[in-house]
N, C-alpha and C positions, 0 to 999 in steps of 0.2 A: 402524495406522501408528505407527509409536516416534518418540520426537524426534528421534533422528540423520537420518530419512529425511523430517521434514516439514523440518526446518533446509537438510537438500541439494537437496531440491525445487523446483525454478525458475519453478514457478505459480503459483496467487494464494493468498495465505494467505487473503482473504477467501473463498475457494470452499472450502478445508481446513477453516476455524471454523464453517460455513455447516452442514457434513456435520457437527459434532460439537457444533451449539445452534442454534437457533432465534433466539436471545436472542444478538444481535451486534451491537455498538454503535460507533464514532469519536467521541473526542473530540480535536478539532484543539488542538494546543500552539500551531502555528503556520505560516503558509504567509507564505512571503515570496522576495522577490528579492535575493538577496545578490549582491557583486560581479563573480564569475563565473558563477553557477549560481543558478537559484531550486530552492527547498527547502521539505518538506510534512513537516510531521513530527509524527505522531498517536497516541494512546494505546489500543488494540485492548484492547474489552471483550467478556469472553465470560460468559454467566450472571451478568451485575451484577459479576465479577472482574476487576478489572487486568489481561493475562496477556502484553502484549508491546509495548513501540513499535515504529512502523514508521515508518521516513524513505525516502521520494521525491526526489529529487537530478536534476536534468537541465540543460544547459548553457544559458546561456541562448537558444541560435537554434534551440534544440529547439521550435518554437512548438505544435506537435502535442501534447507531451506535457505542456507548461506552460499551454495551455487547459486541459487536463484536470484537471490539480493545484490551479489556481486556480480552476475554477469550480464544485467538487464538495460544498461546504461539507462536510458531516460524511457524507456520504455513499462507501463505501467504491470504490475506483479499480480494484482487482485484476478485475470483469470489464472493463472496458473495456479497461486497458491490457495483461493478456494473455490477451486474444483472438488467435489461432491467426495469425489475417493482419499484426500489428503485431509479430510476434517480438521483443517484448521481453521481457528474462529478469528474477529477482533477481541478485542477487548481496550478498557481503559479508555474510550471514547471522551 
């Protein structure tokens, strides 16, 4: 897979890093509730590397996705939130 097809890909990037290291890490910046929208926004380590943030964004009466985001500590969200029956996509890559 090249990067233009893992960037357009609308499934978890945790399951993409998963197939290409063993060695997969979250470090949270920060999860919080902002005024319209709470927000999850993590530094994605591959092999002890740096290699992406990734922000989480959901409105706030999303309560479904906002347990998720809030109670994950460093723990990665992409199987849970797309899982086949929750169709939720990315987007904004």
């Amino acid at each position: 897979m090249n990067i233009i097809d893992f960037l357009i890909d609308y499934g978890s990037t945790t399951t993409k890093f998963k197939e290409i290291s063993s060695t997969y890490n979250l470090q949270i910046i920060y999860a919080q509730e902002m005024p319209e929208h709470f927000e999850r926004l993590v530094l994605i380590i591959v092999d002890d590397i740096p290699v992406m943030y990734g922000l989480s964004k959901t409105p706030l009466n999303n309560e479904y996705f906002i347990k998720i985001l809030s109670n994950t500590d460093a723990q990665p969200i992409g199987n849970k939130l797309f899982a086949p029956q929750n169709k939720i996509k990315r987007k904004n890559m």
